[in-house]
One Martini backbone bead per residue (centre of mass of N, CA, C, O) as a GRO file, in nm:
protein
  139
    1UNK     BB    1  -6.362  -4.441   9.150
    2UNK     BB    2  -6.040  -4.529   9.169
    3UNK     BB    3  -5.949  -4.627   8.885
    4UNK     BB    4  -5.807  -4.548   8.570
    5UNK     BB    5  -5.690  -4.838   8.488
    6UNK     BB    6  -5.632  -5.083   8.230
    7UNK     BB    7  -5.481  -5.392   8.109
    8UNK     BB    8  -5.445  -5.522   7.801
    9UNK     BB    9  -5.438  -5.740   7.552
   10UNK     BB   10  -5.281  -5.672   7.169
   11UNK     BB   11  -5.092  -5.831   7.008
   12UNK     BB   12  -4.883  -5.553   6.934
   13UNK     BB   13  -5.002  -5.457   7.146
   14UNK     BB   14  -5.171  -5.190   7.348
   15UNK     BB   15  -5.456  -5.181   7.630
   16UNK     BB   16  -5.654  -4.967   7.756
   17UNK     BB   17  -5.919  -4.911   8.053
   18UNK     BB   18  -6.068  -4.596   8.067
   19UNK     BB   19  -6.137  -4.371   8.362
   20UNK     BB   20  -6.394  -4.125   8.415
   21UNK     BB   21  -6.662  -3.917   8.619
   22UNK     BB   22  -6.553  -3.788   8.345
   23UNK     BB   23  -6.442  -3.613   8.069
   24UNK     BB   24  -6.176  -3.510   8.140
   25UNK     BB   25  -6.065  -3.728   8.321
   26UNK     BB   26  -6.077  -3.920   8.080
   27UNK     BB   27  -5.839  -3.787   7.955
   28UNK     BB   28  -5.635  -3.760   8.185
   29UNK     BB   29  -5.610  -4.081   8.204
   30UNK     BB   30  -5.546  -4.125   7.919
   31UNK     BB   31  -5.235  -3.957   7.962
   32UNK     BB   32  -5.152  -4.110   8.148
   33UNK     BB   33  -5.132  -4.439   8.090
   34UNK     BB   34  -4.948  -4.374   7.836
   35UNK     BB   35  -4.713  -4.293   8.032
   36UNK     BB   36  -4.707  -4.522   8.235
   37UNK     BB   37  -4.606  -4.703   7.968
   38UNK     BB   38  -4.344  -4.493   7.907
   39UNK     BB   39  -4.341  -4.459   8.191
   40UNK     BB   40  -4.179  -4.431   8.540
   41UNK     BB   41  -4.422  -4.233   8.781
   42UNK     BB   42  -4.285  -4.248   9.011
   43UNK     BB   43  -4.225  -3.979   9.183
   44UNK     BB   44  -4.251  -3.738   8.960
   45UNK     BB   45  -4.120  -3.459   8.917
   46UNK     BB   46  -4.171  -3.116   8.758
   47UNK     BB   47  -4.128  -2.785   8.543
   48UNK     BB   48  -4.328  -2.853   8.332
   49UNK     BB   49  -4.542  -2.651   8.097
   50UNK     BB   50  -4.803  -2.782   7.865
   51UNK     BB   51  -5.010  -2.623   7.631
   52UNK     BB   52  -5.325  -2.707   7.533
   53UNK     BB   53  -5.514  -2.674   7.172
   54UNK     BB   54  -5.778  -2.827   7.001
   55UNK     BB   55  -5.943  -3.023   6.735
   56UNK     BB   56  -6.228  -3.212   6.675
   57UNK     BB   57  -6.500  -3.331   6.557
   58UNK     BB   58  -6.481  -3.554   6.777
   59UNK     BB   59  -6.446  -3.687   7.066
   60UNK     BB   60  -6.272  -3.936   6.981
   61UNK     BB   61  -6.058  -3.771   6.820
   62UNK     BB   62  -6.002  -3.591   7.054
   63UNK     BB   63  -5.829  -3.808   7.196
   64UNK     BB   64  -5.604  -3.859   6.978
   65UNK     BB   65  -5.526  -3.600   6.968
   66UNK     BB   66  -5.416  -3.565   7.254
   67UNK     BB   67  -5.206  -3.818   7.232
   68UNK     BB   68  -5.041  -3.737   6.997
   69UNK     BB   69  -4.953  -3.468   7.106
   70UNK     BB   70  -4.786  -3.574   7.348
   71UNK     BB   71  -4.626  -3.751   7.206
   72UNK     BB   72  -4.479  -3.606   7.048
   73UNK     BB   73  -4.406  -3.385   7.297
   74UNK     BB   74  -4.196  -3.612   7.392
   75UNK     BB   75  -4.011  -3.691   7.082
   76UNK     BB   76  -3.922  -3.331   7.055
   77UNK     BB   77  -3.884  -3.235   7.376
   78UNK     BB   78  -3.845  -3.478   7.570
   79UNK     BB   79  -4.124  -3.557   7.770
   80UNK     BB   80  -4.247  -3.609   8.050
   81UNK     BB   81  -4.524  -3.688   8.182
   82UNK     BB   82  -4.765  -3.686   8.500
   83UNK     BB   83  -4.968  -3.442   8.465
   84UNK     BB   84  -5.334  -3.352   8.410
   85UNK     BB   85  -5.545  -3.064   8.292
   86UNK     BB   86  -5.877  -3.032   8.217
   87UNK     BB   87  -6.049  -2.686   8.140
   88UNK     BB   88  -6.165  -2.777   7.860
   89UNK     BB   89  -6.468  -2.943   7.736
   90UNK     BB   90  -6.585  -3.044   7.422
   91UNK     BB   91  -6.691  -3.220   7.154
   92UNK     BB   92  -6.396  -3.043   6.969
   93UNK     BB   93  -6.275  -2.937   7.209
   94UNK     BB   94  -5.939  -2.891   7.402
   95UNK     BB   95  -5.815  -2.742   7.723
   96UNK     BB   96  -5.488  -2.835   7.830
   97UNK     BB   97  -5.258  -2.943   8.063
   98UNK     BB   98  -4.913  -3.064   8.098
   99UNK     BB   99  -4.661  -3.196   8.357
  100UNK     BB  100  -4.300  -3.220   8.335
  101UNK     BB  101  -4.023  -3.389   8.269
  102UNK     BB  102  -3.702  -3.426   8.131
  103UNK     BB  103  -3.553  -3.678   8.027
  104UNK     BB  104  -3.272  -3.690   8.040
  105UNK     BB  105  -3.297  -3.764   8.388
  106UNK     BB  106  -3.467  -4.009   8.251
  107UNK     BB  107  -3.421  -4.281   8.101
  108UNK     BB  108  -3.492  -4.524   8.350
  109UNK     BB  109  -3.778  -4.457   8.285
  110UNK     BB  110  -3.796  -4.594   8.063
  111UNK     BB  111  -4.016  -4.885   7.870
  112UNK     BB  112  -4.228  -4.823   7.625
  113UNK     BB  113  -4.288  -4.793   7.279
  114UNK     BB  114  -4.509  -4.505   7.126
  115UNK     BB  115  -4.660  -4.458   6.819
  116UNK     BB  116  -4.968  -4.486   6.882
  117UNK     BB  117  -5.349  -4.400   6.905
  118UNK     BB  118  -5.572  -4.607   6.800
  119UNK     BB  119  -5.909  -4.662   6.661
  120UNK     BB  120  -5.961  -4.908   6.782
  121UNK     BB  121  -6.272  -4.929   6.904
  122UNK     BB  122  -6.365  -4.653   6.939
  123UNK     BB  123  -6.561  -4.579   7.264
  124UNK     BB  124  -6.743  -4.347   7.412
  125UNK     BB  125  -6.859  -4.444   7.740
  126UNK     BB  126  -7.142  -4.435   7.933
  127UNK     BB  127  -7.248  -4.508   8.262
  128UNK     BB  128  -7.365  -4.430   8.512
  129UNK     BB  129  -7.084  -4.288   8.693
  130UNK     BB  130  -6.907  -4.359   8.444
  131UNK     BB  131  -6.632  -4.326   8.199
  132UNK     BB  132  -6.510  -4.505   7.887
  133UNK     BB  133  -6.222  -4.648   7.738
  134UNK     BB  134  -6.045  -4.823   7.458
  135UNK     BB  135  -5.675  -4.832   7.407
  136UNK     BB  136  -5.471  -4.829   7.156
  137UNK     BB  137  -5.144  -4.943   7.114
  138UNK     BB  138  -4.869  -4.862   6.911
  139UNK     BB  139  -4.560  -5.059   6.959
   0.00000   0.00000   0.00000
C-alpha cells in the first residue's frame, strides 16, 4: 500500500486516516501525517535527531501520547519533524527517534496550527495487510 494518509474534513477540526502494513510504520506515518498539516515536508532535510521513549496503558494512548510528545517538542524547541523511525513498539511503549531541523529558517514552511491530538474515536484497526487509524486534530 502505497498511501501513508488521507485528510478528510472534521468541524473545527482536521482528521486524517493513517495507514500502515505494521504497527510501527503507522505510527511513523502518524508522525509525518501531523507534521505534514504543520509545515510543507517536501525537500526539507535537517540535523536534528530527538529520541523518545514514552508509555501509555494502550496502543491507542500510546499513539497520542506520540503525538503530543512531538507536537510538545515543535512548539518548545521550535523543531519541524519530517521523518520518524520507531524501534521499538509493543502494546504500552514506544520507543523512536524523529529528525528535523529548526523552524527558524522555515518559517514559510509554517501551514496550519495545531492545539492537540485528540481521543475522538480513536480505534487502531487491523484489515487484512495493513493497519489504520483515524485522527482528530484540533486545530
Amino acid at each position: 500500500m502505497e498511501k501513508r494518509y488521507e485528510q478528510f474534513s472534521h468541524t473545527a477540526d482536521i482528521g486524517v486516516r493513517v495507514f500502515g502494513k505494521t504497527l510501527k510504520e503507522l505510527f511513523e506515518n502518524a508522525g509525518f501525517a501531523m507534521f505534514d498539516i504543520l509545515a510543507d515536508l517536501e525537500g526539507i532535510k535537517g540535523e536534528i535527531t530527538q529520541e523518545f521513549e514514552l508509555t501509555a496503558p494502550n496502543r491507542e494512548e500510546l499513539l497520542i501520547a506520540w503525538l503530543d510528545e512531538l507536537l510538545y517538542n515543535f512548539y518548545t524547541k521550535n523543531i519541524i519533524f519530517y521523518r520518524f523511525e520507531v524501534t521499538e513498539l509493543s502494546e504500552d511503549v514506544i520507543v523512536a527517534k524523529a529528525f528535523g531541523r529548526s523552524v527558524s529558517e522555515n518559517r514559510n514552511r509554517l501551514k496550519t496550527e495545531i492545539k492537540a491530538a485528540t481521543y475522538y474515536n480513536l480505534k487502531i484497526i487491523k484489515k487484512d495487510d495493513y493497519y489504520e487509524v483515524d485522527i482528530i486534530f484540533d486545530v
